[in-house]
C-alpha positions in Angstrom: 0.0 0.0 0.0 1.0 3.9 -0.2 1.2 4.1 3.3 4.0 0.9 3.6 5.6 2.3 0.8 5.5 5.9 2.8 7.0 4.2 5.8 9.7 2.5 4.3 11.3 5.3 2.4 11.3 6.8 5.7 13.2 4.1 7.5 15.5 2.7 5.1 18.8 3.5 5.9 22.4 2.2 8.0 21.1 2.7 11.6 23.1 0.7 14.0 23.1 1.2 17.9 24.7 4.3 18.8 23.8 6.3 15.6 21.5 9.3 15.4 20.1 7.4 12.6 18.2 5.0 14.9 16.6 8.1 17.3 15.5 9.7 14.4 13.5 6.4 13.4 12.7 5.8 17.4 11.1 9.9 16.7 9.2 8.9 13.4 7.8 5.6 14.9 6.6 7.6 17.9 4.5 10.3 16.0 3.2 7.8 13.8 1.8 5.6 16.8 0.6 8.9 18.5 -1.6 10.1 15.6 -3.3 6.3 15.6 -3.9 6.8 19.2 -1.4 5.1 21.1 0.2 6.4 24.0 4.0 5.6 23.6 6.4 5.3 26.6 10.2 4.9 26.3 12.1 2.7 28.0 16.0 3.3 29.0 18.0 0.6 30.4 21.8 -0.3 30.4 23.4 -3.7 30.5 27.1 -5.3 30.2 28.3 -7.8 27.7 29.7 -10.5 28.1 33.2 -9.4 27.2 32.3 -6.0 29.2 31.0 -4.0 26.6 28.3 -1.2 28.0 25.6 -1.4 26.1 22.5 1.5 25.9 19.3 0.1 24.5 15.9 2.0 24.0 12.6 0.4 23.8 9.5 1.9 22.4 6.3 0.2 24.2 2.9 1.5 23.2 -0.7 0.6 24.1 -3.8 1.8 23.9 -6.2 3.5 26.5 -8.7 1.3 26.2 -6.0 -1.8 27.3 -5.5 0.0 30.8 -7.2 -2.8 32.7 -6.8 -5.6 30.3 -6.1 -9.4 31.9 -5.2 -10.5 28.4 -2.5 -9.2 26.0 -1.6 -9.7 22.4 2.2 -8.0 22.0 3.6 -7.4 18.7 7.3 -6.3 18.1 9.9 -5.4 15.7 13.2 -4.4 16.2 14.5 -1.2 14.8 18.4 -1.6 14.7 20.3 -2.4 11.7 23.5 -3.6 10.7 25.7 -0.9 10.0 27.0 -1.8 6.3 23.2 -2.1 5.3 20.1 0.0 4.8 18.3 -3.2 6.7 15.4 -2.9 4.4 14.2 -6.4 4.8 15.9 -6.7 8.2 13.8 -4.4 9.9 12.6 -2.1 8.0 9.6 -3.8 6.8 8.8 -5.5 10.1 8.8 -1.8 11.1 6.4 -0.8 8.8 4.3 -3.9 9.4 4.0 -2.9 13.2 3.3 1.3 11.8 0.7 -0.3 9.8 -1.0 -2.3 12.8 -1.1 0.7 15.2 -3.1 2.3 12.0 -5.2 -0.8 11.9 -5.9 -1.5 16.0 -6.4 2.4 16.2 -9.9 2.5 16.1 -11.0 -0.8 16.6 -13.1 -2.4 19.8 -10.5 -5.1 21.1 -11.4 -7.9 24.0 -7.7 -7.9 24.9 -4.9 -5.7 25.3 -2.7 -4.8 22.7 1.0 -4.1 23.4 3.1 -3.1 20.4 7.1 -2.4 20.8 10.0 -1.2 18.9 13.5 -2.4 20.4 17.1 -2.1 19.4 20.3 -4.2 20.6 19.8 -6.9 18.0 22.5 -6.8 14.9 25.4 -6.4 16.9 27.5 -9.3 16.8 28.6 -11.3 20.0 32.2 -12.6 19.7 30.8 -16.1 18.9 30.0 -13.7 15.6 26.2 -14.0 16.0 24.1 -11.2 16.8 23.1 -10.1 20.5 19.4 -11.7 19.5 21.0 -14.9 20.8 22.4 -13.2 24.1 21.1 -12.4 27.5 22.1 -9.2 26.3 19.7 -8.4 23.2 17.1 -6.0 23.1 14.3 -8.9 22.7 15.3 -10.7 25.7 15.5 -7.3 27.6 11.8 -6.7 26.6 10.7 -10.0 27.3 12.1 -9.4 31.3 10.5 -5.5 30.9 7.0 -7.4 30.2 7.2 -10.0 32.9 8.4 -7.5 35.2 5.3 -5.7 34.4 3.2 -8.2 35.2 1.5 -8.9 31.6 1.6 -12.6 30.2 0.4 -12.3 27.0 -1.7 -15.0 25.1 0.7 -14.6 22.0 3.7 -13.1 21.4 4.2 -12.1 17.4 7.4 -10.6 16.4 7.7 -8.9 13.3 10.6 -10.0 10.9 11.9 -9.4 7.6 8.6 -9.7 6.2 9.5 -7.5 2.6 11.2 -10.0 1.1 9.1 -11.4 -2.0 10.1 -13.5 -5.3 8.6 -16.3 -6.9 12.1 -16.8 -9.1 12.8 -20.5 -8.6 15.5 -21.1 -6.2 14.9 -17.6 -4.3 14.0 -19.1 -0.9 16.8 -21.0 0.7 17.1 -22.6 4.1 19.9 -23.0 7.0 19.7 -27.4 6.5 18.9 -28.8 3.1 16.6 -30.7 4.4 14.2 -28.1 5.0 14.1 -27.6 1.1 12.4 -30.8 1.3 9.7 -29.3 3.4 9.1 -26.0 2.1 9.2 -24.0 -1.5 11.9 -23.0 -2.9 10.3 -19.4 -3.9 10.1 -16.5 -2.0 6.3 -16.0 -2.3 4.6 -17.0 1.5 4.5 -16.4 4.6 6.9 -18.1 7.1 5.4 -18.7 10.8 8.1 -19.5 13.2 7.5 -20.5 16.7 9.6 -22.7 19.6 9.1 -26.1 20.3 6.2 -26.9 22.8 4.0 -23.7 21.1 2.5 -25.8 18.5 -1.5 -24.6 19.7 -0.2 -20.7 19.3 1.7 -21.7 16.2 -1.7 -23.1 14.6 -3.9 -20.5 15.8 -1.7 -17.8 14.3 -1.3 -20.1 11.0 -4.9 -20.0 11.1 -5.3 -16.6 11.6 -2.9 -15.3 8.8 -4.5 -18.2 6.0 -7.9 -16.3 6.6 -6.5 -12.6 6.1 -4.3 -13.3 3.3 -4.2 -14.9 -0.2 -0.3 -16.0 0.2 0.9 -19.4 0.9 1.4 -19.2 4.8 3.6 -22.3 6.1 4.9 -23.2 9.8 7.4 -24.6 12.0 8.3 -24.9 15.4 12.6 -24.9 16.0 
């Protein structure tokens, strides 16, 4: 749509940690949640690698009024942080958008649950194992998951927003970690992936259904 399109020429660009890049993105996502009406708090927190790197990460956590007293929560996120050799179109930038685009969506509508979107940084920089903090105690999705528990939400599902731009139905444009997931899943770029942990199978196939019934895509699904 315009609007995705509008969001993403706004966002595409090198924005690693540390770079005023990433607070001016942190500011657009804001105002853009604000005019939907959500109320958008930031959250500040420090923490220490493991090789005693001080780390700064900033979340963005909004909600609705109407989810003040919720007992049940759906929470949506997408990180904001790219790697700094990359515009990180598909990685986030489109996740991004996708969560803009659901605060437009959830604006105005009459929800029996609480809705918690977030926005979070500390994910593309690499650990010394060469992987990204995602995998670490460290990263800015584990620090959110403690900053929700600590609030005292425990959401139904959990949904986070990832490189979700990416679209070719060129043979061969899909590829996979193990080969033998090629045995499992198309080799075109044209669905969407649902990918949840072991044991989550019920959410997995409740979101699986969710997604088939809102969109003409292939959706497929795995639990790793």
């Amino acid at each position: 749509t315009d609007r995705l399109r509008h969001h993403l020429a706004a966002i595409v660009r090198p924005r690693p940690n540390g770079n005023a890049e990433l607070e001016s993105l942190r500011n657009y996502v804001t105002d853009q949640l604000q005019q939907f009406g959500w109320i958008v708090r930031r959250h500040e927190f420090e923490t220490v690698s493991e090789i005693g790197i001080r780390l700064t990460g900033i979340q963005l956590i909004a909600t609705l009024p109407s989810s003040a007293n919720a007992e049940s929560w759906l929470c949506v996120a997408a990180h904001l942080d790219s790697r700094f050799e990359t515009p990180g179109a598909d990685d986030n930038a489109s996740g991004v958008a996708g969560l803009i685009e659901l605060a437009h969506l959830l604006g105005d509508a009459r929800l029996n649950r609480g809705v918690e979107l977030a926005s979070f940084t500390l994910e593309e920089p690499k650990t010394p194992d060469g992987l990204g903090l995602f995998r670490s105690a460290w990263g800015g999705s584990r620090k959110h998951v403690e900053s929700v528990q600590q609030r005292g939400i425990h959401p139904a599902v959990f949904i986070n927003l990832e490189m979700i731009g990416y679209f070719s139905d060129a043979p061969g444009s899909q590829d996979y970690p193990l080969p033998v997931f090629r045995l499992l899943y198309p080799t075109r770029g044209n669905y969407v992936g649902i990918v949840g942990r072991i044991g989550q199978g019920a959410t997995v196939r409740r979101v699986k259904a969710a997604m088939v019934g809102a969109t003409s895509l292939p959706v497929y699904s795995m639990s790793a």
